[in-house]
C-alpha positions as CSV (number, residue, x, y, z in Angstrom):
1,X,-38.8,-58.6,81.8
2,X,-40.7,-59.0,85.1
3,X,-42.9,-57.9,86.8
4,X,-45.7,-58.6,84.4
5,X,-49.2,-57.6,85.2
6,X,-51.5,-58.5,82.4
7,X,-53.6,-61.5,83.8
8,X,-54.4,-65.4,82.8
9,X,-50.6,-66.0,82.0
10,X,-48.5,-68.0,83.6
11,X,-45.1,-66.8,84.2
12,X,-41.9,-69.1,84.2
13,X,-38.7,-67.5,85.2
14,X,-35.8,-67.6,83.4
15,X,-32.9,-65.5,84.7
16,X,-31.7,-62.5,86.1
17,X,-29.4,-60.2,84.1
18,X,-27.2,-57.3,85.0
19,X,-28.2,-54.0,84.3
20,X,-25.0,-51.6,84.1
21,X,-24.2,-47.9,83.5
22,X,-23.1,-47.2,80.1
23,X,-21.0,-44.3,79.0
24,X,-18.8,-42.9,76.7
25,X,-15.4,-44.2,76.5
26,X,-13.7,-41.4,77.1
27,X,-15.6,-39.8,79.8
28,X,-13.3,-39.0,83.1
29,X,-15.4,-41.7,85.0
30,X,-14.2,-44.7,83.2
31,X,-11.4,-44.4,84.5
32,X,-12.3,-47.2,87.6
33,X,-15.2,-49.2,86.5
34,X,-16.7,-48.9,89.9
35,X,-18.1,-45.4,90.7
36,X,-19.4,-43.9,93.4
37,X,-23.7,-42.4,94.3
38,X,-22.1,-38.9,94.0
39,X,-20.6,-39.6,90.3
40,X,-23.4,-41.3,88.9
41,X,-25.5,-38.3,90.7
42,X,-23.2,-36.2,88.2
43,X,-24.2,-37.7,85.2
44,X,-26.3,-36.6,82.4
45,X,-28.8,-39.6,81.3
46,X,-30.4,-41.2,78.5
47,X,-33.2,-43.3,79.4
48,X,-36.1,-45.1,78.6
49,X,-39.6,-43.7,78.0
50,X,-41.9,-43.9,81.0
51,X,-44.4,-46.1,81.5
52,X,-41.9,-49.1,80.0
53,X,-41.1,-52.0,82.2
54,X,-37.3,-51.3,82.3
55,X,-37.6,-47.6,82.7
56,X,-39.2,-48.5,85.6
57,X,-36.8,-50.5,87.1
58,X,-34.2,-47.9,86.2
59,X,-36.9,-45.6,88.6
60,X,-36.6,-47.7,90.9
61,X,-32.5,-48.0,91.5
62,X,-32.0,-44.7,91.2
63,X,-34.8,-44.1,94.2
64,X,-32.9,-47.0,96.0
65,X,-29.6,-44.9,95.3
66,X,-31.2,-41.5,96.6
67,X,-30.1,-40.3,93.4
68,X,-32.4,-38.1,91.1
69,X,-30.6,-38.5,87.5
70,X,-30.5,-35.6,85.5
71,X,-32.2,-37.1,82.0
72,X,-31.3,-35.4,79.2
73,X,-33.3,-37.6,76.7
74,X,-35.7,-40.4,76.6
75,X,-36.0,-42.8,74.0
76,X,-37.6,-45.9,72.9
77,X,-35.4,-48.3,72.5
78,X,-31.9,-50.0,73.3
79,X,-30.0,-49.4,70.0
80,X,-30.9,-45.7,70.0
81,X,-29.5,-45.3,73.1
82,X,-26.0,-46.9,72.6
83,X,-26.0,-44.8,70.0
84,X,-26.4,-41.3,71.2
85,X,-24.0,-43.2,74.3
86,X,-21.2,-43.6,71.8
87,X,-21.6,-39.9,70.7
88,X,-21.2,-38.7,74.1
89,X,-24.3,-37.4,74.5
90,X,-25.0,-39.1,77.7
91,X,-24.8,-42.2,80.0
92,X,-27.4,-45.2,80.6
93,X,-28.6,-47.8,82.6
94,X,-28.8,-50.7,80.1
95,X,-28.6,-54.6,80.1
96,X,-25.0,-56.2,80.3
97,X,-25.7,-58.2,77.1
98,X,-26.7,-55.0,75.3
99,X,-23.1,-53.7,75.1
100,X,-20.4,-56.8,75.5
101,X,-20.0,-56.7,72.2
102,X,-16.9,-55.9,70.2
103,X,-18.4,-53.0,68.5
104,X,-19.3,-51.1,71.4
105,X,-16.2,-51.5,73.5
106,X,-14.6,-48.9,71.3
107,X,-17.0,-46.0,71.8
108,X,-19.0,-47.4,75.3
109,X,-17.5,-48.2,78.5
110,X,-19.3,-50.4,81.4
111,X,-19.0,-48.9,85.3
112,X,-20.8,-50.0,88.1
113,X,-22.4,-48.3,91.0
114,X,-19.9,-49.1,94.3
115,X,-22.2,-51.3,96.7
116,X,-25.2,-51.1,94.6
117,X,-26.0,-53.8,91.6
118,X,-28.5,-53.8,89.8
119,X,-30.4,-56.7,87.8
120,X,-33.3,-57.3,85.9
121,X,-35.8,-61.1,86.0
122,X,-36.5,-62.0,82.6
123,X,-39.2,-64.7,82.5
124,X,-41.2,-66.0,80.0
125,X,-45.0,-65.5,79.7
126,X,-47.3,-67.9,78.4
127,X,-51.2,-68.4,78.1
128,X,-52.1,-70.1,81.3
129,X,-50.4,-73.7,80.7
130,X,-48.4,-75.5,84.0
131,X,-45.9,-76.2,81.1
132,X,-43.4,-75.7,78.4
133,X,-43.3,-77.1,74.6
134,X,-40.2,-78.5,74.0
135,X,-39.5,-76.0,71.5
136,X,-40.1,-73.4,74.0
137,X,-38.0,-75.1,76.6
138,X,-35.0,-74.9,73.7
139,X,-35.2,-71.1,73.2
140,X,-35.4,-70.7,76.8
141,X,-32.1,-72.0,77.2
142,X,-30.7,-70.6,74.3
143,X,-31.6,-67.5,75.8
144,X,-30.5,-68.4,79.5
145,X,-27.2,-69.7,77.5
146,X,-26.6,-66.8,76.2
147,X,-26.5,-64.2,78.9
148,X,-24.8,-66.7,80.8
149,X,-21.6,-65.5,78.7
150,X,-21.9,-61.9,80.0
């Protein structure tokens, strides 16, 4: 996930992926899967640990939103997140392929923020070469494949 900042690699992009607010299924704002600043304002969060590349682009849309979330937890990684999310524990800003699956959409819904999407660049980072392997080039588009389904 961009931006990178360790030197002598070259970085060769890849895509760019929703990120979306996940919550549980029942909570009163799924009921439109657009929401307003105010509602997402309203929310309690479970994010990321600072100092992590996505936790900072999750700093930096709600400071685009004028919205200071109230963060209930931090953890370290995607699937313990959906998992306190499908307890009701909280809501999250996580990647769209990270819950379209069929075994979240019972307990985790998907809203979006009205007038305000976010994304994430994913890129790939290799040791300073102009290109590719061919192997490299074939997971690439297995991955760019991939999320193109969500």
């Amino acid at each position: 996930m961009l931006p990178i900042s360790e030197g002598g690699l070259r970085i060769h992009s890849l895509c760019r992926e929703e990120m979306v607010v996940a919550i549980h299924a029942e909570h009163p704002v799924v009921r439109k899967p657009v929401i307003t600043r105010q509602e997402l304002a309203s929310l309690s969060f479970i994010l990321f640990e600072k100092g992590t590349a996505i936790q900072g682009l999750i700093e930096r849309y709600f400071a685009r939103l004028g919205v200071i979330p109230r963060i209930s937890m931090v953890m370290e990684n995607v699937e313990a997140i959906k998992s306190l999310v499908r307890a009701g524990l909280g809501a999250s800003i996580l990647p769209r392929c990270a819950v379209n699956n069929t075994r979240d959409s019972d307990r985790i819904r998907i809203v979006r923020v009205e007038g305000y999407p976010a994304y994430r660049e994913l890129a790939l980072a290799t040791i300073d070469t102009e290109s590719l392997s061919p192997t490299v080039r074939q997971m690439a588009k297995m991955i760019t494949d991939s999320l193109d389904d969500f």
